[in-house]
N, C-alpha and C positions, 0 to 999 in steps of 0.2 A: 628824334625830332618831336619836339612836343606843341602842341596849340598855343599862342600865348594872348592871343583874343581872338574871338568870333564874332563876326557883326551880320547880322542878316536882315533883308528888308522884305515884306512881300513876298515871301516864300512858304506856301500853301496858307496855315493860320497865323503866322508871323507877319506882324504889321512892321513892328521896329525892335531889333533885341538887339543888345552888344554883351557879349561874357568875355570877361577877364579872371581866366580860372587861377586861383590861389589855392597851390599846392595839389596835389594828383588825382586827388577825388570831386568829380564837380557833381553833384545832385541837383535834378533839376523837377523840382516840385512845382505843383499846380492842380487844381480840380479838373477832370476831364472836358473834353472839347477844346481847352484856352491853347493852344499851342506847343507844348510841350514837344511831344512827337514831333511837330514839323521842325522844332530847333535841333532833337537830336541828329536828325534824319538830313538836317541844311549840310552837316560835317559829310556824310557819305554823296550827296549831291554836288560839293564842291568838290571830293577828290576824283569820285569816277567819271567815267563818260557818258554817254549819250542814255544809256542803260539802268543807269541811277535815276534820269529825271521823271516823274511820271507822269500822268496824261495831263493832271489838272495841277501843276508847277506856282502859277501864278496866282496871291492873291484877287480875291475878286474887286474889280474895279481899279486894278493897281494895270501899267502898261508892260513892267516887266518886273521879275525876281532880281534880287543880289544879295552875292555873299560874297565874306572876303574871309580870310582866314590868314593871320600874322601867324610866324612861324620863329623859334627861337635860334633857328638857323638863320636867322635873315630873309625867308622868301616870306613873300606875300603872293597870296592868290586868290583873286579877283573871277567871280564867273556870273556873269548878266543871262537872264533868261526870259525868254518872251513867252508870251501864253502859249504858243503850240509849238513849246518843247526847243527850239531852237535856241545855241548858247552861245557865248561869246566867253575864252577864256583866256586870262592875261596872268601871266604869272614875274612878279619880278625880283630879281635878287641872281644869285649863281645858279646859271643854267645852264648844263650842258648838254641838252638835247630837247626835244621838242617838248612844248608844254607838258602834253597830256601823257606822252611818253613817260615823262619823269612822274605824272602822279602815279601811273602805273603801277610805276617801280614801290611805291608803297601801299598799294589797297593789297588789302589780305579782306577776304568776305567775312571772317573771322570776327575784325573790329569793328564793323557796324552791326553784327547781328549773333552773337557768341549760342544763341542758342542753336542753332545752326548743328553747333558740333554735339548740343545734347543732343540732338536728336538724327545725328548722321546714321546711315548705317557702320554696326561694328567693324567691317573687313573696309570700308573706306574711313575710316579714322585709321586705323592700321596702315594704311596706304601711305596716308598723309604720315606720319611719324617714321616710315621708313625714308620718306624723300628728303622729309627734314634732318634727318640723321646719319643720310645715304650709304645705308644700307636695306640691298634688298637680298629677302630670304626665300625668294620664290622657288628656284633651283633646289635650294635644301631642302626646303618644307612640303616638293614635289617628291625628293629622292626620299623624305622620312616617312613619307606617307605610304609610299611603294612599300618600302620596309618595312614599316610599322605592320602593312596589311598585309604583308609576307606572313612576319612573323607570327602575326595574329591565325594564320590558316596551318603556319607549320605546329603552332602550339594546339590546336584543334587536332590537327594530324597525330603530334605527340600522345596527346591526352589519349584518343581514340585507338590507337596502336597497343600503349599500355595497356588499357582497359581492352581487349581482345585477346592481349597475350596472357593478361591475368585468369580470363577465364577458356583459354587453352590446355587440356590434358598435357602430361609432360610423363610419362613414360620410363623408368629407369628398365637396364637388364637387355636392350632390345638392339638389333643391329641400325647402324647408322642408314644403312641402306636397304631396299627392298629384297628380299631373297626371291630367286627366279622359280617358279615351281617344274620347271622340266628337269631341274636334278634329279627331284625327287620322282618326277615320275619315272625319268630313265632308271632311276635304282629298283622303283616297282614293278615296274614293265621286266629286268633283268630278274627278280627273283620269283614272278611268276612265270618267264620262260623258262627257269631251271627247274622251278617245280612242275611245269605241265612236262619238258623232257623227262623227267622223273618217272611219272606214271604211266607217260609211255612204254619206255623199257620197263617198267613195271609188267606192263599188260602183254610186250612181246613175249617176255620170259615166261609168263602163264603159257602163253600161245604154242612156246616152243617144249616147253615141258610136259604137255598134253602130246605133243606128237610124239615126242621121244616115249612117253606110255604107252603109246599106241604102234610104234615101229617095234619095242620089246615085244610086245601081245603077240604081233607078227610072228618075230621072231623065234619067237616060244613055239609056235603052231609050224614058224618051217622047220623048225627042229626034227619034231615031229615024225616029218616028211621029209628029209635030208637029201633023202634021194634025190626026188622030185621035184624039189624045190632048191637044189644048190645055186641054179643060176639065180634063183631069184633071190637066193640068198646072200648074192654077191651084191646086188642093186640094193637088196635092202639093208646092208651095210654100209654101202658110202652113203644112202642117204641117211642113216644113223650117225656116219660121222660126221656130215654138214648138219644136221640140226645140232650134233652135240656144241661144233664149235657154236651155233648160232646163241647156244643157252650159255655160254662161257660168255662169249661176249656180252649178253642182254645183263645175265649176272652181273659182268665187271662195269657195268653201265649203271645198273639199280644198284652196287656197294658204293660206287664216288656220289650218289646222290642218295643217299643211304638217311641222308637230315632233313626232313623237310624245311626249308626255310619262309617264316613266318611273314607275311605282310600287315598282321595289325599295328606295327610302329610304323611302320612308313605312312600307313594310312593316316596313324594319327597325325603325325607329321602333317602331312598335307591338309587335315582339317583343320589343325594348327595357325597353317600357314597364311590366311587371308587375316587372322586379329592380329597375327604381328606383326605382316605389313601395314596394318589398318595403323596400327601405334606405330609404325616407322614414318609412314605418312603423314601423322600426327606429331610427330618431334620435328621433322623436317619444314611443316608447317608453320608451327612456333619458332624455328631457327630464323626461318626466311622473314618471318614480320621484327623479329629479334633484330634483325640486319636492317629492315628498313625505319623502326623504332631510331637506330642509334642513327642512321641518314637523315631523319627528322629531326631527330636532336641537334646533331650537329650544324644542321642550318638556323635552327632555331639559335642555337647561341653564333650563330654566324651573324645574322640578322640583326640579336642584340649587341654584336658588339658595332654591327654601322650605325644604329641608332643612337648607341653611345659618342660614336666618333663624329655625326653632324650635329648632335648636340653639344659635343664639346667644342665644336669649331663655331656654332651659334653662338654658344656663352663665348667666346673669346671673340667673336665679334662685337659681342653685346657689350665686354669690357673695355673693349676699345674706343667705343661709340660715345660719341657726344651728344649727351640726350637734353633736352632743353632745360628738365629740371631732375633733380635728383629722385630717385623712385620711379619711374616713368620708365614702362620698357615695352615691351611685345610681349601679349600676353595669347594665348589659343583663340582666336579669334574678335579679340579687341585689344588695346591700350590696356596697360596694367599700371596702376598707381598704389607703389608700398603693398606691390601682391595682391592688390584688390581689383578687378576688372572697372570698366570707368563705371559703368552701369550700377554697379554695387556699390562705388566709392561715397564716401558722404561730401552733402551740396559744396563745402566749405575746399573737399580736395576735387572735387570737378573743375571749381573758379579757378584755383590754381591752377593747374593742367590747363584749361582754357588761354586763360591767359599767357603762361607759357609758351603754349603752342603759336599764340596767336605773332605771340614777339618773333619768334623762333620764323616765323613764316615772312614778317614783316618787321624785320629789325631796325629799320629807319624811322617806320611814325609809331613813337608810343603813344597810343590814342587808341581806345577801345569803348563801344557804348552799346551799353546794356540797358536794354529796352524794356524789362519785364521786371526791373529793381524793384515795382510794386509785392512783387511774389515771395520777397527776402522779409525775413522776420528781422528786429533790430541786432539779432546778436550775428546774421549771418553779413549787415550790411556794418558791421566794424568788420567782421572777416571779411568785406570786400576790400576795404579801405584801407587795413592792414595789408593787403594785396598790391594793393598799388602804389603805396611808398615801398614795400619789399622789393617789387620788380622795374619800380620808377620809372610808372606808366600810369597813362593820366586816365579815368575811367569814366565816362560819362553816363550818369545813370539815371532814367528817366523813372519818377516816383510819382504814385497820387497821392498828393494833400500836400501842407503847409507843412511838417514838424521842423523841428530842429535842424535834420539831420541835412534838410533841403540844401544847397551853396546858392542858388538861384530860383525864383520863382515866377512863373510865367503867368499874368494874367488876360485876358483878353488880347493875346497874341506880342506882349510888350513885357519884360523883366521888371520884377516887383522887389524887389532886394528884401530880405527878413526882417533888418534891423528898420528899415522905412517903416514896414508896416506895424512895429513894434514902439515906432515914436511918435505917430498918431493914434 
């Protein structure tokens, strides 16, 4: 639905203007103050409601505003305005619902005021482009993030494990496991009880061999005296023969331990024994971060492959989507056009995208008006114009001064046509 004339009376600096736009680019030139603005501004005041109109509506001295706006669909819409703000609107042709209802149904904020979107926040233009294209990635872009910052702590974890186990001792030659030191002490404990038994009967057999010298001595001297000494003779015989067996025995006692056995291996052993547990400790160490190294990894490529697999379910959404224009996608936290975020885009692919969006949002009035046309150098305002026969949308661009490029020109609140003031 395009404008097919606009007539305005009395509405803010507009005394009497009528545009009959020819062809989809209207420029509307003028020296500032003369009215301009208020003719572009009459379009947004006639579509919306009460919201649109602003304090000071009415020319001064005039009793009330009107605009009418002819429509190529057949409607016409009529809206009367009294100085404080109060409106009257009539709208006639195919209606099928209440007046302002149906203007509704076509104001996009978009097409009266496009800078708007330059300067939205990035994650509410993103908004806007997923509702347009309905799809939302909220879900995903919450599970990817999770994931993302999973990954990002298990790859830290990774990194950090490695670099630990790299500068871990590692040990060959050594048992897997600690050795207990009470083997060895029972084996030491054992061959110093057989060497102190040893020395013992060592020391009896001294003991007993000294008395058998001395019960001979005896014996020698009751010899002697045989007589006299018979009985005592007899005692001093069996105690000869109990010490003898005592020295046979002590003998056979000191021949089975006849070896001394050594305790400097075992000792060394045990002094041994703390550095190689110290290294077994140390292997076992490095095994266990080894175990938890490869449990990090593993998550890590776990991780990578979800973020693989919501991005690939992203992208096949993103293919399937009907985006307003081609290039145009979801980009990390704004619009992305031909892979360039909007922000970075050049002015020429913004107006695209603008405009795009703006159809996209409002597909029934292609009417859009750009209030700061002053700002566009001449080659970016062919790139407008080339815009609006491309998308076959009428664009109404409000300019300072007279040139060429004007379709209408506004003086003292009244249209000056170019070619009038070219044949005077």
């Amino acid at each position: 639905m395009k404008i097919t004339q606009l007539t305005v009376e009395n509405h803010k600096r507009i005394s009497a203007a009528t545009v009959t736009p020819e062809g989809n680019m209207i420029v509307i030139g003028g020296e500032n103050g003369e009215g301009k603005s208020s003719l572009i501004e009459s379009i947004e005041t006639l579509l919306r409601g009460k919201r649109a109109i602003c304090k000071d509506p009415v020319r001064h001295g005039a009793d009330k505003a009107v605009i009418v706006g002819r429509f190529d669909n057949g409607l016409i819409v009529s809206k009367e305005i009294t100085p404080d703000g109060k409106a009257k609107l009539v709208i006639r042709g195919n209606v099928s619902s209440t007046p302002q209802a149906l203007l509704d149904s076509f104001y996009s904020e978009f097409s009266f005021d496009p800078d708007k979107f330059f300067d939205m926040d990035p994650q509410k233009r993103l908004e806007m482009l997923r509702k347009i294209v309905k799809i939302d990635f909220t879900e995903l872009d919450e599970r990817r993030k999770e994931a993302y910052d999973n990954r990002a702590q298990a790859g830290r974890d990774v990194a950090g494990r490695q670099s630990q186990i790299d500068q871990m001792p590692a040990y060959d030659g050594v048992p897997t496991r600690e050795v207990s030191i009470n083997d060895l002490m029972a084996e030491l404990n054992g061959a110093m009880d057989a060497n102190r038994e040893r020395a013992e009967a060592a020391d009896r057999a001294e003991v007993a061999l000294a008395k058998v010298r001395a019960i001979e001595a005896d014996i020698a001297k009751a010899e002697e005296a045989i007589a006299s000494w018979q009985r005592a003779l007899a005692g001093k015989q069996d105690a000869l023969k109990m010490a003898s067996e005592t020295v046979k025995k002590c003998e056979g006692v000191a021949a089975a331990q006849r070896d001394h056995v050594t305790t400097v291996p075992i000792q060394a052993k045990i002094d041994a024994l703390e550095d190689t547990n110290r290294k077994v400790r140390a292997n076992i160490n490095r095994r266990e971060f080894q175990r938890s190294f490869a449990s990090k990894k593993k998550e890590y490529e776990r991780l990578t492959d979800d973020l693989t697999a919501i991005d690939a379910k992203k992208a096949d959404m993103l293919s399937k989507a009907q985006f307003p224009i081609k290039g145009l996608s979801f980009g990390e936290g704004d619009v992305e056009y031909n892979g360039v975020t909007f922000d970075q885009a050049s002015q020429a692919e913004k107006l695209r995208v603008v405009i795009a969006m703006n159809i996209a949002l409002n597909p029934e009035l292609r009417a859009i008006c750009v209030r700061t046309a002053s700002l566009l150098d001449a080659k970016n305002m062919q790139i407008l114009a080339g815009l609006a026969d491309e998308f076959d949308t009428q664009i109404w661009a409000e300019r300072v001064g007279q040139g060429e490029e004007c379709s209408v020109i506004i003086e003292d609140g009244m249209v000056k046509k170019p070619q009038d003031e070219k044949e005077t």
